[in-house]
MIDOSE-1310 file (N, C-alpha, C; in nm, 2 decimals, decimal comma, always signed):
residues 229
xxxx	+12,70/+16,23/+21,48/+12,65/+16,20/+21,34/+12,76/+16,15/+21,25; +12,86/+16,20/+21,29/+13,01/+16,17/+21,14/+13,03/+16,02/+21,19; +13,01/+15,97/+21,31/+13,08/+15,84/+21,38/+12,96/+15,75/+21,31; +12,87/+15,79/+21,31/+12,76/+15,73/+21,27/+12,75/+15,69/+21,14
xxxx	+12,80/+15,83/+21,02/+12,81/+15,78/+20,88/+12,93/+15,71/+20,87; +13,05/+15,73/+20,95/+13,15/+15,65/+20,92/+13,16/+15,48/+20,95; +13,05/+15,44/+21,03/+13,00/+15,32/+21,06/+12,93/+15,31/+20,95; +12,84/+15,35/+20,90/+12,75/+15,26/+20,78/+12,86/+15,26/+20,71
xxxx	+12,89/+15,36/+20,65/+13,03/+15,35/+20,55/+13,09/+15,24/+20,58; +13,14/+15,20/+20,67/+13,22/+15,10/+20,69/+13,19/+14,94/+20,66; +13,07/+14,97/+20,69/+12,98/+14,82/+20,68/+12,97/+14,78/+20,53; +12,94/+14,89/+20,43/+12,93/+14,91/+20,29/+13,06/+14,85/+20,24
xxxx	+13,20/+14,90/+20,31/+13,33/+14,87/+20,25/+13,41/+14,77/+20,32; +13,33/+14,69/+20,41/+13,40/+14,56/+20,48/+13,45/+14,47/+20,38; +13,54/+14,36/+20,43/+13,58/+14,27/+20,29/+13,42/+14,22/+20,29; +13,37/+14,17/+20,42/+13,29/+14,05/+20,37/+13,19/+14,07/+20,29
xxxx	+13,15/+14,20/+20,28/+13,05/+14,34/+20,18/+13,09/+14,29/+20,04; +13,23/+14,36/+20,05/+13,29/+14,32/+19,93/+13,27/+14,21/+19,81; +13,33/+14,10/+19,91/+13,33/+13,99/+19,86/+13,19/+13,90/+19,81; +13,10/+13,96/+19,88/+12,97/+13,93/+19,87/+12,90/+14,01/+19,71
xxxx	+12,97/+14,11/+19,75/+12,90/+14,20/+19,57/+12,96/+14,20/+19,48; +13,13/+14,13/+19,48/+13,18/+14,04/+19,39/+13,12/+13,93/+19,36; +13,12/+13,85/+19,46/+13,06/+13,67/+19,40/+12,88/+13,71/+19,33; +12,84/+13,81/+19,40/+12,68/+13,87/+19,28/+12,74/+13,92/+19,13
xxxx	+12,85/+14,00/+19,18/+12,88/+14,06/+19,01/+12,90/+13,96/+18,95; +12,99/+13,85/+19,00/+13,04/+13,75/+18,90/+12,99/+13,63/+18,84; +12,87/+13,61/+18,96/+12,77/+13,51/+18,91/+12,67/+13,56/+18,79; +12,63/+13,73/+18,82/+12,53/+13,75/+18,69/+12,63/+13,76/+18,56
xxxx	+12,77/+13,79/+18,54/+12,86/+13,77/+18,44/+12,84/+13,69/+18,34; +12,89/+13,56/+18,43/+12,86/+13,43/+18,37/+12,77/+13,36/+18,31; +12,63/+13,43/+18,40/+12,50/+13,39/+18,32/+12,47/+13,46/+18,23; +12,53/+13,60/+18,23/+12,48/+13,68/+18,10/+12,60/+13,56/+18,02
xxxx	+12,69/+13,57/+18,00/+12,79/+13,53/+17,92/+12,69/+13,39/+17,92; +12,66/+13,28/+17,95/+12,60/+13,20/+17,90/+12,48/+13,20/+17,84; +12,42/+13,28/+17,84/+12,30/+13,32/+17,77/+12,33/+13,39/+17,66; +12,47/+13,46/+17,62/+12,50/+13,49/+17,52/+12,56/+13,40/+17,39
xxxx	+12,64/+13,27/+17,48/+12,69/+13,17/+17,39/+12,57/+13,08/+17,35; +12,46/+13,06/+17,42/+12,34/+12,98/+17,43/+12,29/+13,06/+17,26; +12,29/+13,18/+17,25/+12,21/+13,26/+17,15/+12,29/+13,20/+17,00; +12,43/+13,23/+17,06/+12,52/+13,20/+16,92/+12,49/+13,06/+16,91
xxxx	+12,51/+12,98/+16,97/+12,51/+12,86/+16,92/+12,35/+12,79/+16,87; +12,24/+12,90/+16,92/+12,11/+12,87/+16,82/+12,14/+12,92/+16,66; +12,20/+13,00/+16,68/+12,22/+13,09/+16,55/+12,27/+13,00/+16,44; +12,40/+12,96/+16,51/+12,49/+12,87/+16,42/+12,42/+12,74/+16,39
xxxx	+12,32/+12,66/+16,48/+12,29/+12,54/+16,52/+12,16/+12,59/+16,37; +12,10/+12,66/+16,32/+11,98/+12,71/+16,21/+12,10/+12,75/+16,09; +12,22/+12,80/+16,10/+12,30/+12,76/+16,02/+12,32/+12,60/+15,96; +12,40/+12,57/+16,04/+12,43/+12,39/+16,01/+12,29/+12,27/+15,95
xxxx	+12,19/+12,33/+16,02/+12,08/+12,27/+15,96/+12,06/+12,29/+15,88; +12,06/+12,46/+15,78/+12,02/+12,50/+15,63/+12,13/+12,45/+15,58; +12,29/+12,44/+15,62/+12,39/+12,39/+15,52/+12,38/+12,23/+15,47; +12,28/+12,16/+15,56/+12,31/+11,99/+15,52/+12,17/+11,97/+15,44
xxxx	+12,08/+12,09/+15,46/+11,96/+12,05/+15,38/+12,00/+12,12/+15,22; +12,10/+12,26/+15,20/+12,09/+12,30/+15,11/+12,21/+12,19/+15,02; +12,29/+12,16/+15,10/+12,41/+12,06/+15,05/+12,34/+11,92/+14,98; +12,21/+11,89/+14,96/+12,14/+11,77/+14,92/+12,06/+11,81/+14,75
xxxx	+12,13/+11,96/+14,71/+12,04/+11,99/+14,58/+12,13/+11,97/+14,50; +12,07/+11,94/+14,39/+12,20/+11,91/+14,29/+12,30/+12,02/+14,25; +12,31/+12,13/+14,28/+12,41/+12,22/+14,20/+12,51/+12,23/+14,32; +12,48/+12,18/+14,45/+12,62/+12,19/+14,55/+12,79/+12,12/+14,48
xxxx	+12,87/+12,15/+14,52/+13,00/+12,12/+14,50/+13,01/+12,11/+14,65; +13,06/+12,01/+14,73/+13,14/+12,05/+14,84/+13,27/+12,03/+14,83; +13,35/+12,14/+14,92/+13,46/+12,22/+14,93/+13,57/+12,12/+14,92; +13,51/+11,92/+15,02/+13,65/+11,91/+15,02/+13,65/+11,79/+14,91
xxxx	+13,57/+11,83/+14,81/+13,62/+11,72/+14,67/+13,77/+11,73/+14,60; +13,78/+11,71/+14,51/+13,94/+11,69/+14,46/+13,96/+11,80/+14,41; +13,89/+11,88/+14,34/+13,90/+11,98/+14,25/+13,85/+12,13/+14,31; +13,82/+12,08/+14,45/+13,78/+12,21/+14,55/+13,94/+12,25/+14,66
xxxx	+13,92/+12,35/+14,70/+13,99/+12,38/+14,79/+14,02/+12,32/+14,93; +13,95/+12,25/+14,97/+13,94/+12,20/+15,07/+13,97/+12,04/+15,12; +14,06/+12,02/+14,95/+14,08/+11,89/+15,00/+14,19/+11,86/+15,02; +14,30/+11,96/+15,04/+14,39/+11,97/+15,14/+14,37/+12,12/+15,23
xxxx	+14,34/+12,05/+15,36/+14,33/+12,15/+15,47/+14,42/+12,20/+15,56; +14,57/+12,15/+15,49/+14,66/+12,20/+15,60/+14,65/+12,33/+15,65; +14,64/+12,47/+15,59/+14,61/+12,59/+15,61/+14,53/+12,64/+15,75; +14,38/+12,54/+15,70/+14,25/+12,56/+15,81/+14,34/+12,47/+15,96
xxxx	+14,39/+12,37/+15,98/+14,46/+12,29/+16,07/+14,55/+12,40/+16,14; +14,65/+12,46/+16,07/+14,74/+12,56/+16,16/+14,68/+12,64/+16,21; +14,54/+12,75/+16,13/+14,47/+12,79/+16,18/+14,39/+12,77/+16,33; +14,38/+12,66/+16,30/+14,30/+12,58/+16,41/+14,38/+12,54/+16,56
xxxx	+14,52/+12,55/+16,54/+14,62/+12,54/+16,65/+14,64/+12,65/+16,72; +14,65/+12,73/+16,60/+14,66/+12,91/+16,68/+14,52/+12,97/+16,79; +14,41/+12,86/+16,76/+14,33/+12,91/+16,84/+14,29/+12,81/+16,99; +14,37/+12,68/+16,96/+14,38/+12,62/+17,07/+14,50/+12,69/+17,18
xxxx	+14,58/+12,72/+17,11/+14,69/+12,84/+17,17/+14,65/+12,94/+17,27; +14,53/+13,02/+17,21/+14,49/+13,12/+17,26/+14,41/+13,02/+17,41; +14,35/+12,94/+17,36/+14,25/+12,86/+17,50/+14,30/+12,84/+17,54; +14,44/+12,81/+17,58/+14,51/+12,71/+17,66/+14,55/+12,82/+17,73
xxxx	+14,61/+12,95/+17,66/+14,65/+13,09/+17,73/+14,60/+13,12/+17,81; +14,47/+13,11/+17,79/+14,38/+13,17/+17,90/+14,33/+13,10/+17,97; +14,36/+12,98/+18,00/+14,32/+12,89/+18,09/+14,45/+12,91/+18,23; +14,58/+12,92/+18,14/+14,67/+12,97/+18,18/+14,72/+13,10/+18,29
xxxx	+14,62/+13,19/+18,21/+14,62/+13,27/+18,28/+14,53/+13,29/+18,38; +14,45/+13,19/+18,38/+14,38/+13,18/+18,51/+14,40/+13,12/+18,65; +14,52/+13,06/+18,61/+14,62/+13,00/+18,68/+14,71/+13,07/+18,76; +14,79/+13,12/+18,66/+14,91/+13,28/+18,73/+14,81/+13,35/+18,81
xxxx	+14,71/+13,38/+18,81/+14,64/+13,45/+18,85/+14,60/+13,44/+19,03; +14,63/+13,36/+19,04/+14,61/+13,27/+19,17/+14,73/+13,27/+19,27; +14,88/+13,29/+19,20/+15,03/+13,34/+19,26/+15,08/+13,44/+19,29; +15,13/+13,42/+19,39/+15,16/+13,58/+19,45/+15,23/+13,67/+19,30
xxxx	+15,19/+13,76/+19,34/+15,23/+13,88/+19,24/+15,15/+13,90/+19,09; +15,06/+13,82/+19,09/+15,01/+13,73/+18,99/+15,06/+13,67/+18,86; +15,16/+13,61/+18,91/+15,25/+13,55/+18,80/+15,30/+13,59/+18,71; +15,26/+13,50/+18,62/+15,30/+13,52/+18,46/+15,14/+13,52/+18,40
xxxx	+15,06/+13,58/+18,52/+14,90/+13,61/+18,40/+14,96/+13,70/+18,27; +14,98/+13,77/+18,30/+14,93/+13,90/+18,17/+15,06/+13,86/+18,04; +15,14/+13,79/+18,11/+15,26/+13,73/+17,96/+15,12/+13,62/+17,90; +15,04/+13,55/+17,98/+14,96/+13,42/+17,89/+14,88/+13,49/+17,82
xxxx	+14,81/+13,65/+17,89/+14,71/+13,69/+17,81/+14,75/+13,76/+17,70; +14,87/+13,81/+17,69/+14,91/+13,86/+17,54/+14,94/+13,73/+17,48; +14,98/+13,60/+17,52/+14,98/+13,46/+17,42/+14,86/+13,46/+17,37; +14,75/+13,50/+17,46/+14,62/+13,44/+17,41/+14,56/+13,54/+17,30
xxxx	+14,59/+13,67/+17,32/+14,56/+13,73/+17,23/+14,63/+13,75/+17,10; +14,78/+13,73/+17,07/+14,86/+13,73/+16,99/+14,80/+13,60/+16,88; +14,75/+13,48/+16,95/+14,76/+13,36/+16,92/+14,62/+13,40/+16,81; +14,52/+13,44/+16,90/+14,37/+13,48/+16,84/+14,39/+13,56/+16,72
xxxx	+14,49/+13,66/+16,75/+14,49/+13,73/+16,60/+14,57/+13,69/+16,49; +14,66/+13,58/+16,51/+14,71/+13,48/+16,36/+14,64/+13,38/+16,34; +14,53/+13,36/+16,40/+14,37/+13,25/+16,36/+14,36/+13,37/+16,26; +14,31/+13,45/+16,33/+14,19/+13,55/+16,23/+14,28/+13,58/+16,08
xxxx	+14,44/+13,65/+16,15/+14,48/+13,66/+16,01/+14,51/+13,53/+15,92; +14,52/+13,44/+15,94/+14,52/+13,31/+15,86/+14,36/+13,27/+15,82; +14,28/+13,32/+15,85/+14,15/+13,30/+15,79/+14,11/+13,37/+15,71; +14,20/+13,50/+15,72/+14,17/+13,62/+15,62/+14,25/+13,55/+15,50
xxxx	+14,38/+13,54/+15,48/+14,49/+13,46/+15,39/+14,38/+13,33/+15,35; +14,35/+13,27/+15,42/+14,27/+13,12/+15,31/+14,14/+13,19/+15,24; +14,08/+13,28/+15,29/+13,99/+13,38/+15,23/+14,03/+13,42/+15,08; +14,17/+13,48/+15,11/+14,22/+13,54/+15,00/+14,30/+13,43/+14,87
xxxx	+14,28/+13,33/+14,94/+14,34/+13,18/+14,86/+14,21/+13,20/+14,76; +14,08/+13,16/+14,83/+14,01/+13,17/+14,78/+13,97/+13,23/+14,62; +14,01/+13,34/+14,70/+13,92/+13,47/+14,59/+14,04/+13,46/+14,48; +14,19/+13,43/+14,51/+14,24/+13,46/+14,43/+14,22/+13,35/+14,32
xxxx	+14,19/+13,22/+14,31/+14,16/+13,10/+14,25/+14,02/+13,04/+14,19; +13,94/+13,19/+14,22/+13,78/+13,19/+14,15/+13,72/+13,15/+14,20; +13,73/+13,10/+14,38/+13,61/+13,06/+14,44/+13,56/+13,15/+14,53; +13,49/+13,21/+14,44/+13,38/+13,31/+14,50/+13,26/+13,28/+14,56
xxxx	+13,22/+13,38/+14,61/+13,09/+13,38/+14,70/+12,98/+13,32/+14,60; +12,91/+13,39/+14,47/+12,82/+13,35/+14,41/+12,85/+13,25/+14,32; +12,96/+13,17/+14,32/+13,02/+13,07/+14,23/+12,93/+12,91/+14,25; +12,92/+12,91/+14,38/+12,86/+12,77/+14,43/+12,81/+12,78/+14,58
xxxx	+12,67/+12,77/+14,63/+12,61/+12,74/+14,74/+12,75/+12,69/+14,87; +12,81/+12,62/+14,81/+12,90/+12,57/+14,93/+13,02/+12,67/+14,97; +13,09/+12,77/+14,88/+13,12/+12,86/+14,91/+13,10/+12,99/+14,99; +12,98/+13,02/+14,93/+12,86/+13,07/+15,02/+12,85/+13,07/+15,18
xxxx	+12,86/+12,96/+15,18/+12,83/+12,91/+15,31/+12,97/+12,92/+15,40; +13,06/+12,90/+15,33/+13,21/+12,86/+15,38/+13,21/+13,02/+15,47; +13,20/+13,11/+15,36/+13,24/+13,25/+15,37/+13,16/+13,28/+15,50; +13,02/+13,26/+15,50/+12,91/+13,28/+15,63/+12,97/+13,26/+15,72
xxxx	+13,02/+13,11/+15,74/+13,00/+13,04/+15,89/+13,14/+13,13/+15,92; +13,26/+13,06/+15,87/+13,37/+13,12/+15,90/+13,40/+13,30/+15,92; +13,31/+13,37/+15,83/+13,31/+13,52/+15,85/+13,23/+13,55/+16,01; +13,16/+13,47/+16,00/+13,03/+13,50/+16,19/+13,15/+13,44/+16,28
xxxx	+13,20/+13,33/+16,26/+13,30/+13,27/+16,38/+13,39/+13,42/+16,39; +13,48/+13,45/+16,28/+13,54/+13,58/+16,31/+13,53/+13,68/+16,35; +13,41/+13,72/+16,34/+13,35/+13,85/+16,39/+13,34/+13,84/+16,52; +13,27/+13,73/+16,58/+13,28/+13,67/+16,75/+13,39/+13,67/+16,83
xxxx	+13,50/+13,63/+16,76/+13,63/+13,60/+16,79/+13,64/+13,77/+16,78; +13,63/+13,82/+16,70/+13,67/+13,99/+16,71/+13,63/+14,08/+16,83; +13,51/+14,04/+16,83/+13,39/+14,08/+17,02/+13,46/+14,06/+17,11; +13,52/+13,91/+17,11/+13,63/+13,88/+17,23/+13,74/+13,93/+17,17
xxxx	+13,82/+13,96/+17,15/+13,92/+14,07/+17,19/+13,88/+14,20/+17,25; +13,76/+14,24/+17,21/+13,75/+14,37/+17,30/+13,73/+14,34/+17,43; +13,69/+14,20/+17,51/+13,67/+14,17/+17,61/+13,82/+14,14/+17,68; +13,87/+14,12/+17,59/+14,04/+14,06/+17,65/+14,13/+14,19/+17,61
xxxx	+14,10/+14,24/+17,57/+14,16/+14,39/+17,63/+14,08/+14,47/+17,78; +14,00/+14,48/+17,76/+13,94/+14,50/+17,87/+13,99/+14,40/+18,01; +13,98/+14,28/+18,00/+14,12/+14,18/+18,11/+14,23/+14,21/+18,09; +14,33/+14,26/+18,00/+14,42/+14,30/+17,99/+14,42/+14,44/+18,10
xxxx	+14,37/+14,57/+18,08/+14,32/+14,67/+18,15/+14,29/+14,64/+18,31; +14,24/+14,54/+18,34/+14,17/+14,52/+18,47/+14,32/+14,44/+18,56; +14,39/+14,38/+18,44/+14,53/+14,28/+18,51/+14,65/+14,38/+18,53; +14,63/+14,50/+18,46/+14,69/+14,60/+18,46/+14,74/+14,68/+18,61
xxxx	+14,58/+14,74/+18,64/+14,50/+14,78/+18,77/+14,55/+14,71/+18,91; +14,49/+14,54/+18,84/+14,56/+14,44/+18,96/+14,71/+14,50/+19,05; +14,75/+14,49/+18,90/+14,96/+14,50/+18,92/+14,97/+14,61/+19,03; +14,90/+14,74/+18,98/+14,93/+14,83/+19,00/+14,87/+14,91/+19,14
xxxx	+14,77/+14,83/+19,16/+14,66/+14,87/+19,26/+14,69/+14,78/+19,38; +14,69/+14,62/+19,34/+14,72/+14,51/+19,45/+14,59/+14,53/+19,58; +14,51/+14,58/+19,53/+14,41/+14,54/+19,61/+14,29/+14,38/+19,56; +14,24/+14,38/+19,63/+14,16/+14,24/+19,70/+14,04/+14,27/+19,57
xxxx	+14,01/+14,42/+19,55/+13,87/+14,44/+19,50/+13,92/+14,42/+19,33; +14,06/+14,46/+19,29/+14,10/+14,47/+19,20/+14,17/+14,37/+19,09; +14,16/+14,28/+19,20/+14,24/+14,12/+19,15/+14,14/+14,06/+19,13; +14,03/+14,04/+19,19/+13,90/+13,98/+19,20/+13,79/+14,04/+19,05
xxxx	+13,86/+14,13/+19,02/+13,77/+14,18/+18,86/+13,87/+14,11/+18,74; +14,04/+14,11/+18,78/+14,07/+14,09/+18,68/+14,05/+13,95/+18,62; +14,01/+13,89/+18,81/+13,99/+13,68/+18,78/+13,90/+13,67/+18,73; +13,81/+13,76/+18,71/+13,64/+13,80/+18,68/+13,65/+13,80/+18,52
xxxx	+13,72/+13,88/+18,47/+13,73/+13,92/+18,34/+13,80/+13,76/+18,28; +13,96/+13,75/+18,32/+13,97/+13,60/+18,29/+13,92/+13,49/+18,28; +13,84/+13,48/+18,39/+13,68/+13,37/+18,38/+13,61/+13,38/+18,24; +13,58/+13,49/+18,25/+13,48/+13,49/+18,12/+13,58/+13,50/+18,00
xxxx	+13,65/+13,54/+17,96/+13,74/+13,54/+17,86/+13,76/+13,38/+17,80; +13,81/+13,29/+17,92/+13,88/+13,16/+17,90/+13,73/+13,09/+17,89; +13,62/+13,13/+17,94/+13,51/+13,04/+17,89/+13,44/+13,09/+17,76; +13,47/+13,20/+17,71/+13,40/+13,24/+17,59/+13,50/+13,18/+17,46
xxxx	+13,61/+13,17/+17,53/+13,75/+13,11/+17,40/+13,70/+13,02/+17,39; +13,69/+12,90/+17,49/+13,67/+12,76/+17,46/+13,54/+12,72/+17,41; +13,43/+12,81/+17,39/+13,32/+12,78/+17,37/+13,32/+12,81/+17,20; +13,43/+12,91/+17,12/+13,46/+12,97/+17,06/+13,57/+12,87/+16,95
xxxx	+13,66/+12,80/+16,98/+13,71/+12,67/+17,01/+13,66/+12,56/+16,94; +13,56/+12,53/+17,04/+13,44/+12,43/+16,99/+13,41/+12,45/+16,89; +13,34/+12,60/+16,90/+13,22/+12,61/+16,76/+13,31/+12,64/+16,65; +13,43/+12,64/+16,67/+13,51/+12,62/+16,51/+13,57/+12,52/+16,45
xxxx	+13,60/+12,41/+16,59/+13,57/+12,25/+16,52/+13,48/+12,22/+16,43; +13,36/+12,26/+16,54/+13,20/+12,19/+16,45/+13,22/+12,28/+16,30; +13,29/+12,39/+16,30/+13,22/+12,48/+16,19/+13,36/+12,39/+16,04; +13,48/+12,42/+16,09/+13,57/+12,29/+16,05/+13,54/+12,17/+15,98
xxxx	+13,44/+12,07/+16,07/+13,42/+11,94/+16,03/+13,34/+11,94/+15,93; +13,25/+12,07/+15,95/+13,14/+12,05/+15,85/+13,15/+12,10/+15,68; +13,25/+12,18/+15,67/+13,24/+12,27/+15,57/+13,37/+12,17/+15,49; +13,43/+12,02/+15,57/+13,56/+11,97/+15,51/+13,48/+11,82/+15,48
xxxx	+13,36/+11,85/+15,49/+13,35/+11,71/+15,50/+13,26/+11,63/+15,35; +13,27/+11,53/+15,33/+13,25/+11,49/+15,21/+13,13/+11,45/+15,15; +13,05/+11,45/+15,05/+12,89/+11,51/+14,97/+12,83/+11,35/+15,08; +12,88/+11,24/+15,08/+12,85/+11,11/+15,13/+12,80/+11,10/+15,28
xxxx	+12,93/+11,25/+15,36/+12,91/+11,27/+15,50/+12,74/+11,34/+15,49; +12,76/+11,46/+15,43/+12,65/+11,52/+15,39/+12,52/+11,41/+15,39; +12,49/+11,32/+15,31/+12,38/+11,25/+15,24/+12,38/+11,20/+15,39; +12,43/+11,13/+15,44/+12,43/+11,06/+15,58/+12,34/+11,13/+15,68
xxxx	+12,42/+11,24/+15,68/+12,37/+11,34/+15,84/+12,20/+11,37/+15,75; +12,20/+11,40/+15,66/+12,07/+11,48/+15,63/+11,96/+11,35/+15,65; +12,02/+11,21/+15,64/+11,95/+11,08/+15,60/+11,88/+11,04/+15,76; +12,00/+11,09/+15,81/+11,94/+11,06/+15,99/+11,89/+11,16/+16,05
xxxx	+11,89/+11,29/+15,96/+11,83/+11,39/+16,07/+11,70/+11,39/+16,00; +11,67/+11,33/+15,90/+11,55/+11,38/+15,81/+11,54/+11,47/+15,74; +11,66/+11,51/+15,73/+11,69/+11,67/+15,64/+11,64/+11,63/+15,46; +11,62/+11,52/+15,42/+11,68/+11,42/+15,33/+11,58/+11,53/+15,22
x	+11,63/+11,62/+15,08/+11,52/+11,65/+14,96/+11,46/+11,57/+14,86
C-alpha cells in the first residue's frame, strides 16, 4: 500500500505534472490580468468621452492655454520618463530571468519599482504645483478632470506595486530555493507585472495627450466623433 501511495504521489510531483499546472496557472493569470486591463480601459475610455463632450461648454478653460498650467509640460514629460524606466525594467527583468543564476533580474526589478515611485511622486509635486497656484478642483471643469484621470492612473500604478512586491518576494524564493517550480512563479509574476506596466504606460500617454491638448484639438475630436454640443 505505501509503494502504491508513493507512486501516485509521484505522478502528482513529476516535472511534466508540474509544468503542465504551471502553464494552466499561468495561462488563467494572464487572462484574468487581461480582463482586468480590458475593465480599466472601459472605465477610462467613458472617461475621455465625457472629457471631449464636457470640454465643448462654454465655461471650460483647457489646461494647456497660455495662462493655464499646462502650457509648459516639462514636469508631466520627466514624469513620463520615469515611467518608461520602470517598463523597460521590467521587460528587463524578464530577460535576467532566463540566465543562469537569474541574473541581474531583481537589480531591474528594484529599477522598475524605484522608477514607478518618482512617477507617482512627481505627480503628487505637479499636484501640489497646482493647488499651490489656485488651480483647484472646483475652479474649472478642466481641472476637475485633470485631478480624476491622473488620480485613477495613480491609484492603478499603486495596485501594481503590491503586485511587484509580491515578484519581488517570489524572485527572492527563486534565489533562494533554485528550484524549477520556483523560478517558473517568479517568470510568472514578471510576465504579468511587465504587461500590466506597459499597458499602464500607454494609458498615461493617452491620459497625457489629452488633458495637454488644445480647445481646437478638443473641437476636432468631438467634431468627428459626434461628440459636437
Amino acid at each position: 500500500a505505501k509503494e502504491i501511495i508513493e507512486m501516485i504521489e509521484s505522478q502528482f510531483t513529476s516535472p511534466s505534472v508540474l509544468d503542465s499546472q504551471m502553464d494552466l496557472r499561468s495561462a488563467s493569470a494572464k487572462t484574468g490580468l487581461r480582463f482586468l486591463m480590458a475593465a480599466i480601459s472601459s472605465m477610462f475610455f467613458l472617461f475621455f468621452i465625457s472629457y471631449i463632450m464636457r470640454s465643448q461648454i462654454s465655461d471650460w478653460e483647457a489646461l494647456a492655454q497660455p495662462w493655464q498650467p499646462l502650457a509648459t509640460t516639462n514636469q508631466l514629460w520627466i514624469n513620463s520618463v520615469f515611467l518608461v524606466i520602470a517598463s523597460f525594467a521590467l521587460e528587463g527583468t524578464r530577460y535576467e530571468l532566463g540566465k543562469p543564476e537569474l541574473g541581474l533580474s531583481r537589480e531591474f526589478l528594484w529599477v522598475a519599482g524605484a522608477a514607478s515611485l518618482v512617477f507617482l511622486a512627481g505627480q503628487l509635486s505637479f499636484w501640489g504645483f497646482l493647488s499651490a497656484n489656485g488651480f483647484y478642483v472646483q475652479k474649472n471643469p478642466a481641472n476637475s478632470f485633470f485631478y480624476l484621470l491622473t488620480g485613477l492612473h495613480g491609484l492603478h500604478l499603486l495596485g501594481g506595486l503590491v503586485a511587484l512586491t509580491v515578484a519581488n518576494y517570489r524572485l527572492m524564493m527563486a534565489r533562494r530555493l533554485r528550484s524549477n517550480e520556483s523560478t517558473k512563479l517568479a517568470k510568472l509574476s514578471a510576465d504579468l507585472c511587465a504587461m500590466y506596466w506597459h499597458f499602464l504606460m500607454a494609458l498615461w500617454l493617452i491620459v497625457f495627450a489629452l488633458v495637454s491638448s488644445s480647445p481646437s484639438t478638443y473641437a476636432a475630436i468631438a467634431e468627428f466623433c459626434g461628440l459636437s454640443i
